[in-house]
C-alpha positions in Angstrom: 0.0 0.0 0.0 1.4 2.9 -1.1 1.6 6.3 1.4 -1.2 8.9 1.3 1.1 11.7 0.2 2.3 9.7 -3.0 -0.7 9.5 -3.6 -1.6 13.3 -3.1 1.5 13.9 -4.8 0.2 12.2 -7.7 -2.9 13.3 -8.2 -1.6 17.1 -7.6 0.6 16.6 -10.7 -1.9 14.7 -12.4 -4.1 17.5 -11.6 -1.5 20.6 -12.9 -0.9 18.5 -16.1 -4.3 18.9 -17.2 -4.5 21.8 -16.3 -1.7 22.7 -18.5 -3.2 20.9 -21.1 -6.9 22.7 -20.9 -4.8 26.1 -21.0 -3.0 24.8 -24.0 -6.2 23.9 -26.0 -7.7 27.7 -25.1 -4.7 29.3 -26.1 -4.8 27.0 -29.3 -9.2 27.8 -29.7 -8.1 31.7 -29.3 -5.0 31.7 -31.6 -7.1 29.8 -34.7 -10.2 32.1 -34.0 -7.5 35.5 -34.2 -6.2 34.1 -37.6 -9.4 32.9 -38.7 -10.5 36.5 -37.8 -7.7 37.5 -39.4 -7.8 35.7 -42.7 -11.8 36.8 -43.4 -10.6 40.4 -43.0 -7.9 39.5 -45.7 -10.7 37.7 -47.8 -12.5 40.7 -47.6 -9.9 43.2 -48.9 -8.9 41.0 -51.7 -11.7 39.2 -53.1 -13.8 41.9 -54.6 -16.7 39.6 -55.9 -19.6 39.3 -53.4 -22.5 37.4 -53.9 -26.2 38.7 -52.5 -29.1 36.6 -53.7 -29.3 36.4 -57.1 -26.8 39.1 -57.8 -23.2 39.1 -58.1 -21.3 41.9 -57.8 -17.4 42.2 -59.2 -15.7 45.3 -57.7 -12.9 45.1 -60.1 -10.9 48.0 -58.7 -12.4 47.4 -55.6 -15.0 49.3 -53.2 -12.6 51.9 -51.6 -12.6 55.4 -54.0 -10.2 58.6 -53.3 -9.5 61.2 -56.0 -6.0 60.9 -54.6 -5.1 57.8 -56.1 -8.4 56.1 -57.9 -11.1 58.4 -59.3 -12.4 56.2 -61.3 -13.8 52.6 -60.0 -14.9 49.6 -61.8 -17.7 47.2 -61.5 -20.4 44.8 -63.0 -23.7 43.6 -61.9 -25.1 40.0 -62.8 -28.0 38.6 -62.1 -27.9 34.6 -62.1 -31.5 34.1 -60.9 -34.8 34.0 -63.2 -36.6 37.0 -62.4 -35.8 40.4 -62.2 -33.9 42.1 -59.7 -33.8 45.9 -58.2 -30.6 47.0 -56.7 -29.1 50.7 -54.9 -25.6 51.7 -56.0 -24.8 52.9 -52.3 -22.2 55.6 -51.9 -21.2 54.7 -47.5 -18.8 57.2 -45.3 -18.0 59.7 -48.1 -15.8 62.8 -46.9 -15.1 65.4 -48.7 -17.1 67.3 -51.8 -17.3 66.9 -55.2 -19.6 65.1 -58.0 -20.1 61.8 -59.3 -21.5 60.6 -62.9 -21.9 56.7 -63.3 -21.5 55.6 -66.7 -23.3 52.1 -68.4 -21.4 51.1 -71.8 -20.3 54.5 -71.7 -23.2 56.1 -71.1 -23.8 58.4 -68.5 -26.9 57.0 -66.5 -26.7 59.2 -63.3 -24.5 62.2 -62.1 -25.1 64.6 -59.2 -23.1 66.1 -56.6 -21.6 64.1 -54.0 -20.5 65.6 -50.3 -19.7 64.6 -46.8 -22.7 62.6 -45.7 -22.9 59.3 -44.3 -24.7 57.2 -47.0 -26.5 58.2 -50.4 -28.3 56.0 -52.7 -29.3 55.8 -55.7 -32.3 55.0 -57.6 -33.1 51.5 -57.4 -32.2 50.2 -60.8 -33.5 46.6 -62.5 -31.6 44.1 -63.9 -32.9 41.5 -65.9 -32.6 37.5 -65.9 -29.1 36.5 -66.7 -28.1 39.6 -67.2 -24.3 41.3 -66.5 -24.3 45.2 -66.7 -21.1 46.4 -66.4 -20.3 50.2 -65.0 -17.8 53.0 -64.4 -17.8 55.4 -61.7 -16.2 58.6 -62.0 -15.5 61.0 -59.5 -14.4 65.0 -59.6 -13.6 66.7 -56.2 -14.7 70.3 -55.8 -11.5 71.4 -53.5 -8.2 70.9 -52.2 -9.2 67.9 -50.2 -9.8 65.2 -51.8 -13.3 63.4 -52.4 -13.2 59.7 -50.0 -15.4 56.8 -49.7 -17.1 53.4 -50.2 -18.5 51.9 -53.1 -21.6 49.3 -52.2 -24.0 47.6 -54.5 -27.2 46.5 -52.4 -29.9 43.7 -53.4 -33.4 46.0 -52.9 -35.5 43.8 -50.9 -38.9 43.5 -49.4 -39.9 45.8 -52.3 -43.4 47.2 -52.5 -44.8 47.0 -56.0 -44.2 49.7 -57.8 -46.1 51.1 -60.9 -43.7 49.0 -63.2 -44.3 45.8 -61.6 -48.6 47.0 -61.5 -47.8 47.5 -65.4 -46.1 43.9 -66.3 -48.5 42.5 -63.8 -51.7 43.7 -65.7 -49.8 43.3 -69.4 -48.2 40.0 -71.0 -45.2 41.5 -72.3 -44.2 40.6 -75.5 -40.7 40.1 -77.5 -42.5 40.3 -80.7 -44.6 42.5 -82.7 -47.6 42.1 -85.1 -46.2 44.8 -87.2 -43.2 45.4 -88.6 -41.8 48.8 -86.1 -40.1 51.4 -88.4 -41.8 50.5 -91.3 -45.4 49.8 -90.6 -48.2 51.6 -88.8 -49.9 49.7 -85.9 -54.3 49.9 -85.4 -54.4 47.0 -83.6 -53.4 46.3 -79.4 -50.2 44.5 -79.8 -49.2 45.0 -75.8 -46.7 45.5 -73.8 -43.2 44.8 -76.1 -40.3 44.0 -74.1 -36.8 45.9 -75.9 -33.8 47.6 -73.6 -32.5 51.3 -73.0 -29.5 52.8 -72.5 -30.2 51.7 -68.6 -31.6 48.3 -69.4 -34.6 46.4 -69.5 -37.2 48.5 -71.5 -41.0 47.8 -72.1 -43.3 50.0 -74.6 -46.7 50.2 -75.3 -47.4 50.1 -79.4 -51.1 50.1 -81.0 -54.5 50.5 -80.1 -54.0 50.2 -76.3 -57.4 49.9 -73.6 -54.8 49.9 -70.5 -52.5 52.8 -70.3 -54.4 55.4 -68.7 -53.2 57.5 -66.2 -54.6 60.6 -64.5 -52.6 62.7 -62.2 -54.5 65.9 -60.7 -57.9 65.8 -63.0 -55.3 65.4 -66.0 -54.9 62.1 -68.7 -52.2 60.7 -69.4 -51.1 57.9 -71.4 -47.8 55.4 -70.4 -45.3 55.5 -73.6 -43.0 52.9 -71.6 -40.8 51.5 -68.4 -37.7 52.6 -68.2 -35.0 50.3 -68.0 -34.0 51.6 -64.2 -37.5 51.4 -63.5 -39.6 55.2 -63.7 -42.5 55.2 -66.0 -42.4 57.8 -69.2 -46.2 59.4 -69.6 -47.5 61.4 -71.9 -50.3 64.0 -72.1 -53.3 62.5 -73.7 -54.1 66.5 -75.0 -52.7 68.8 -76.9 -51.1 71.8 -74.7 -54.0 74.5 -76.1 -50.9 77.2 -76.2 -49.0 77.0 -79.4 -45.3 77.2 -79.3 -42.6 76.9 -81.9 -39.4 75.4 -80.9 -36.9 78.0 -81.2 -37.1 81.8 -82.2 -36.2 82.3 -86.3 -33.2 84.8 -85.3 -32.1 82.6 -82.7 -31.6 78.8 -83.9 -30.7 76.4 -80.8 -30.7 72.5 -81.5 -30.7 71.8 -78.0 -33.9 71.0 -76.1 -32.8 72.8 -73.0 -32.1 76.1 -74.4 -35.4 75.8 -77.1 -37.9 77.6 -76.7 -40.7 74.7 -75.7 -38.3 74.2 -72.3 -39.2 77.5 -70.2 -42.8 77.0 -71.5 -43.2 73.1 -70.3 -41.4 74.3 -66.9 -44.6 76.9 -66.3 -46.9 74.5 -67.3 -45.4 72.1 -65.0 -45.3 74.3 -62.2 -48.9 75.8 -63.0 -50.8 71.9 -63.2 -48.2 69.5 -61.6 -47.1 72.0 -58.2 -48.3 69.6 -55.9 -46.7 66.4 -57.5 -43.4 67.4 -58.3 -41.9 64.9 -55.8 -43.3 62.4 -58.1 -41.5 63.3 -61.2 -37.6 61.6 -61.8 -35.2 63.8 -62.8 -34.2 61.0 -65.8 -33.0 61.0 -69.1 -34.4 61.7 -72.9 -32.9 61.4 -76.2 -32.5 65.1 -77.6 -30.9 63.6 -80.6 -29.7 66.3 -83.1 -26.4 65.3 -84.9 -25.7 66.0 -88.1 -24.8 63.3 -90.4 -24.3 66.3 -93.2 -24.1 69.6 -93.8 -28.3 68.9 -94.0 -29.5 65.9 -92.6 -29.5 64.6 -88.9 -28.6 60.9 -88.2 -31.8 60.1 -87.0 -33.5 61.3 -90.1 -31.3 58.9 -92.1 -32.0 56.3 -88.9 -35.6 56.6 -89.2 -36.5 57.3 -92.8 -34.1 55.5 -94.9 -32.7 52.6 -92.8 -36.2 52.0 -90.6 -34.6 51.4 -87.6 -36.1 53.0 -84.4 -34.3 52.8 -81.1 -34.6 53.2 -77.5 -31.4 54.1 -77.1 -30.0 57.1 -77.3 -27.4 57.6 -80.1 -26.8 61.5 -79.5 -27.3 64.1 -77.2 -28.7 62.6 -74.3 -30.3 65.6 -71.7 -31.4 65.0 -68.1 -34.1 66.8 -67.1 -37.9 66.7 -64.8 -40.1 66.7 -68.4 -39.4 66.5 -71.9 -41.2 65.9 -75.1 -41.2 62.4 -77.0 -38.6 61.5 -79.1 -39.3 60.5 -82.8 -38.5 56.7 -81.8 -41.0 56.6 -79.5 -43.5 57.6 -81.3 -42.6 54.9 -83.8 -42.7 52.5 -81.7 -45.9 53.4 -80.3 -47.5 52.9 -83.9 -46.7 55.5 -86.3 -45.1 55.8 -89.7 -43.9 58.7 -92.3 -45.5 56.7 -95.1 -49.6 56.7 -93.6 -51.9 58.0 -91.4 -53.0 56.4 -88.7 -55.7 57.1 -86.4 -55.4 53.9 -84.4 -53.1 54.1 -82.0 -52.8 55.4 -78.4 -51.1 58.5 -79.4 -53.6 60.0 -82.1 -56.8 61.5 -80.6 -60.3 63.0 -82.7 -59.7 66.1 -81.4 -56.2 66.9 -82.2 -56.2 70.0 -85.1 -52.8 70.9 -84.7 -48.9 68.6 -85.5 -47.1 68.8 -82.3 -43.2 68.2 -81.9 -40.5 65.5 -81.2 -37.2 66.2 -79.7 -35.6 64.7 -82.9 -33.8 66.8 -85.6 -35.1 65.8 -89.3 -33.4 68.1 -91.7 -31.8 72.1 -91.2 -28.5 74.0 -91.0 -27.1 76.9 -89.5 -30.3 78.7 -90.4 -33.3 76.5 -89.9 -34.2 73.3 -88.7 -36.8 71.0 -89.6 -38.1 68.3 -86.5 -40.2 65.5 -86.7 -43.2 65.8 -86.0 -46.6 64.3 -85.7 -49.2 65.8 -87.5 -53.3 65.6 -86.9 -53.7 62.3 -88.6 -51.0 60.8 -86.8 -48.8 60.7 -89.5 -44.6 61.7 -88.8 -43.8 64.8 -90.8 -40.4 65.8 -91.4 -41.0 69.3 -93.4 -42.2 71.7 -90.7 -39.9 74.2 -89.5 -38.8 74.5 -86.0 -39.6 78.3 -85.9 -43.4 77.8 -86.6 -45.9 77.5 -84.0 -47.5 74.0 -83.1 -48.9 72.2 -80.4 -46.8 70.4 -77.5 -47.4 67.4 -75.5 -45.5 67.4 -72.2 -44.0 64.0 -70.8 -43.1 63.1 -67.5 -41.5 59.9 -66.0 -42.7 58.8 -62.8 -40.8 57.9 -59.7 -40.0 54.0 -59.1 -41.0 53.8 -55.7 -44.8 54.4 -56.3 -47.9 52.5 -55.6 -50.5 52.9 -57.5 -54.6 52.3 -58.0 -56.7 51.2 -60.7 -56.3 49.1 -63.7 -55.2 51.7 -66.4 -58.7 51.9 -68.6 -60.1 55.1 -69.5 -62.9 54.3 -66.8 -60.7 53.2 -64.8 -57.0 54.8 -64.3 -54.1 54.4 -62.4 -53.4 56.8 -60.0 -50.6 56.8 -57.7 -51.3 56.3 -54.0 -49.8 60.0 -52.3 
């Protein structure tokens, strides 16, 4: 039998060798949680592809910007899933002040300015199935200091339907048309036809549509299309009474924003829309007036000779709260330079008057002929720009709006304030 205090000797070194050996195994737990901790802060400086959902997001020059060293940052956008997907181009912990413009295939698609603030987003913007958009961010600083921050691209979700989704959930959209666009005139419904924008996924209205009635403060409207980042481009259902020519004869200016139909669609705006301004994106339209000669404008040679109507803009793209439809549009809606047509959703009984496109036809230094759509809905392209016609103002409608109705004359949409 051995002594009692070999045995508590023992047992007390038994004792401090585990111990030892628990106090190894936390040290060894701590040390693979610090590098583990460790190695996902390294993952998440160098892997600049992050996937949310359906989307996957490539940072190519990563999500860190300073107009020290990178004012310009790359990244793409693709959607793997099946259905379409909103996202916000988040700008997080910006210092300093300056402006941004975010270009798609070389396009600008927003700009604004850009200061100290802790987060500012974007529109929500859609991307379709399968789809990769790829962009460029560009950055200017305004000062000395220079212009810091993150770069995040956010899946939207829990999204309320908006007016787009209403619109594709009330209309089959189509990839086809009954009619051949550019070349024929359409007098029957043909729907909702699914095409793209400089933005992305695009859906238009062409022929004699029931559905695409909208009334906004006692006035009708009619929906010309979804954008591809989502608003929804309206048009008056009336002639403005007021006549207006486009610009003065002794002062010829090509661009929408300095004609003479801008000031005038501003007052109008601000005398029937006052109270619904907050509604109305700040977007783009296609003011497209380049020459191809010393007489005619691209899209003259575009639209009447090669019959190929677009919704995106080849020249002179403007940003502003209201416009006027460009010739394209039109075109796609149903008309033709070759016949009349008193069919489709853009031609109304009442009109008495040819009212103007944003689209340059024919001119030169000293005149400057536009389309434009005369009373039996037939595209003209010998009217001068100095006489007076009618006007039909467009608007595009926020994203982010709900609205009521089902879009027939009886029954309009009408957003939800």
């Amino acid at each position: 039998m051995k002594p009692v205090s070999l045995v508590k000797l023992k047992m007390k070194s038994i004792y401090k060798t585990t111990l030892t050996f628990i106090g190894f195994l936390i040290v060894l737990v701590l040390t693979i949680g610090i590098l583990y901790l460790f190695y996902d802060k390294v993952l998440d400086t160098t892997n600049n592809i992050e996937v949310n959902g359906a989307l996957s997001i490539n940072y190519v020059d990563g999500k860190t910007f300073n107009t020290e060293s990178n004012g310009e940052l790359k990244f793409s956008v693709s959607n793997s899933g099946n259905d379409v997907e909103y996202y916000n181009i988040v700008f997080l912990k910006v210092r300093g002040k300056g402006s941004y413009r975010l270009l798609y295939n070389d396009t600008v698609v927003m700009e604004g300015a850009l200061e100290t603030t802790d987060e500012v987003v974007t529109d929500s913007i859609s991307i379709d199935a399968l789809e990769t958009k790829i962009y460029t961010l560009e950055l200017t600083k305004n000062s000395d200091a220079d212009l810091k921050g993150l770069l995040n691209v956010r899946l939207q979700k829990g999204k309320a339907e908006t007016f787009a989704d209403t619109i594709l959930k009330n209309n089959s959209a189509s990839e086809n048309t009954l009619t051949k666009v550019g070349s024929e005139i359409a007098l029957e419904n043909e729907g909702l036809i699914k095409s793209s924008d400089d933005i992305g996924v695009s859906y238009y209205f062409r022929g004699n549509i029931p559905n695409n009635y909208v009334k906004i403060n006692d006035l009708i409207w009619r929906i010309v299309r979804i954008n591809g980042d989502g608003t929804v481009r309206i048009v008056l259902d009336n002639l403005v009474k007021n006549t207006i020519n486009y610009y003065n004869s002794n002062d010829l200016k090509l661009n929408f924003n300095d004609s003479a139909i801008y000031p005038f669609l501003n007052s109008w705006l601000e005398e029937n829309l006052r109270n619904y301004t907050n509604y109305i994106a700040n977007t783009r339209y296609c003011n497209d007036v380049s020459y191809a000669d010393d007489y005619t404008y691209l899209t003259y040679t575009r639209i009447m000779t090669n019959k190929i109507p677009t919704l995106n803009c080849l020249s002179n793209p403007i940003t502003s709260k209201l416009g006027i439809l460009s010739i394209d549009e039109v075109i796609m809606a149903g008309a033709s330079p070759t016949e009349n047509n008193r069919s489709y959703y853009l031609y109304k009984d009442s009109f008495a008057d040819s009212w103007f496109t944003m689209s340059g036809a024919k001119g030169n230094e000293n005149s400057l002929n536009l389309f434009m759509v005369d009373q039996n809905g037939k595209i003209r392209t010998d009217i001068v720009g100095s006489t007076y016609h009618s006007v039909r103002p467009v608007i595009n409608l926020i994203k982010n709006i709900e609205v009521t109705g089902n879009g027939t004359i009886d029954d309009p949409y009408q957003i939800k304030e």
